[in-house]
ZAPA-513689 format. One record per residue: x, y, z of N, C-alpha, C, O, CB in turn. Coordinates in steps of 0.05 Angstrom, whole numbers, plus 5000, padded with zeros to 4 digits. Glycine has a CB too. Example, Ala and Ser with C-alpha at 12.3 -4.5 7.8 and 13.67 -1.06 7.14 Angstrom:
<kemars>
526448865156524649105156526449345156528549345169522649115181 525749555142527349795143525850015157526850235161528249885114 
</kemars>
This chain:
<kemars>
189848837453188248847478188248567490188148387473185348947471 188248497514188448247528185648277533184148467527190548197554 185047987550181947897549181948027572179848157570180647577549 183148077596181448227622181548497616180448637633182948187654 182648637593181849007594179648957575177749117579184749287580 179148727550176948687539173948687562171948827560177648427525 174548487580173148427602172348617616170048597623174148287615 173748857625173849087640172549327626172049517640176549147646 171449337589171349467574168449437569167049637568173349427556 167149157564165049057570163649207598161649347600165648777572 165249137613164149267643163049527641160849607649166549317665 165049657626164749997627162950037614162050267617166850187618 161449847592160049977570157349937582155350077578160649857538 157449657600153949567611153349907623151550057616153649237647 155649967646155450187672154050447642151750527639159950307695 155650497630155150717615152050657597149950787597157950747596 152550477587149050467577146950427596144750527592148450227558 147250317610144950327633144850587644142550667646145250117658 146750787654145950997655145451197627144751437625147551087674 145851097615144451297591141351157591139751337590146251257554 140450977592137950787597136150997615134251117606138750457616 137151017639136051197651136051347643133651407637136451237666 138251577634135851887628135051937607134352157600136752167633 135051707593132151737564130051637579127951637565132451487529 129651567595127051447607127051047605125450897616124251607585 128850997589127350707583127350597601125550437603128250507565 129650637631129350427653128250627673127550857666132450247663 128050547697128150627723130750627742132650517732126450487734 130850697760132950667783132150357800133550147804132650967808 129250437806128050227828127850047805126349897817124850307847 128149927781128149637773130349537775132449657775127449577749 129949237777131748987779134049047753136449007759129648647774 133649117734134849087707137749357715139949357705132049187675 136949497730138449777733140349677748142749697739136950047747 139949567768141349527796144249237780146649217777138049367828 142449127777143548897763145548867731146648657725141048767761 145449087717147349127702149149317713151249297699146549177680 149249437724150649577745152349427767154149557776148749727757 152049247775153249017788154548947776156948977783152048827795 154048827751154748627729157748817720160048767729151848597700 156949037702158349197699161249257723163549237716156549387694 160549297745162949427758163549137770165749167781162549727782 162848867776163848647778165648567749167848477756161648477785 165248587721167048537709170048807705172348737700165348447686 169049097710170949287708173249147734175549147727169349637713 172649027762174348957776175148677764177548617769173448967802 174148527753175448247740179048407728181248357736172648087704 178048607706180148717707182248867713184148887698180148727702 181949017739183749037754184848917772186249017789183449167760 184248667769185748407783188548357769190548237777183748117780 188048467744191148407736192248607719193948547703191548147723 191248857722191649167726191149287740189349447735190949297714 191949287759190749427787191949727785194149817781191949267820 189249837790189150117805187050127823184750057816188850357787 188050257857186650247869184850447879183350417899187450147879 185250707860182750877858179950797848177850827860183251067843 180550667816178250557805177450287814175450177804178650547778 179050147838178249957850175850027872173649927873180649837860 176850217886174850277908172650437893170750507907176050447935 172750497866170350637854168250417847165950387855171250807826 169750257829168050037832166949787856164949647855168949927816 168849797874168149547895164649767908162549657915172049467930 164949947908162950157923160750077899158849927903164150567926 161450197877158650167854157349907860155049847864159550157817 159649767859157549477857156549317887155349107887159549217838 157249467908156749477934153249557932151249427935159049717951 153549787925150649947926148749867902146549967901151150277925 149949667881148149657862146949347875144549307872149349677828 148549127889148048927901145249037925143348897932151148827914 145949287932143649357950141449377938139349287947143749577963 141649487919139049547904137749377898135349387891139249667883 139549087900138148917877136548757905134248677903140648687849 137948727927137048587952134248747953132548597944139348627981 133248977961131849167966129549067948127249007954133149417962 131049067917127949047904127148757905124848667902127849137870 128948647908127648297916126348357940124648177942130048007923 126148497959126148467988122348517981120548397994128648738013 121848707962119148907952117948607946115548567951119449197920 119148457936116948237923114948077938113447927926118348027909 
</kemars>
């Protein structure tokens, strides 16, 4: 395994546990923590398609982390 599908693997696992986070209840949608590993997450899944590119899961992620960047603006915006 090279360090950017390592990097990209990391990514996938924040996206996937944070939504498992959610539907056990431990997080919310509307918290900072949701929005923001979710960012995190599909900002490192594109680290590695910078040098595996596919550009299905590119525009899946450039969008995820588009709308999780919103979220996170939004709930700062609440403070």
């Amino acid at each position: 395994m090279r360090w950017f599908d390592f990097v990209g693997l990391i990514g996938v696992f924040l996206i996937v546990l944070t939504y498992f986070l959610l539907q056990i209840g431990k997080i919310r949608s509307d918290e900072v923590s949701y929005s923001f590993f979710n960012a995190l997450g599909a900002g490192l899944v594109i680290i590695s398609l910078c040098f595996d590119f596919n550009f299905s899961a590119f525009i899946v992620e450039f969008f995820w982390m588009l709308v999780s960047i919103y979220g996170l603006i939004k709930n700062f915006g609440k403070r």
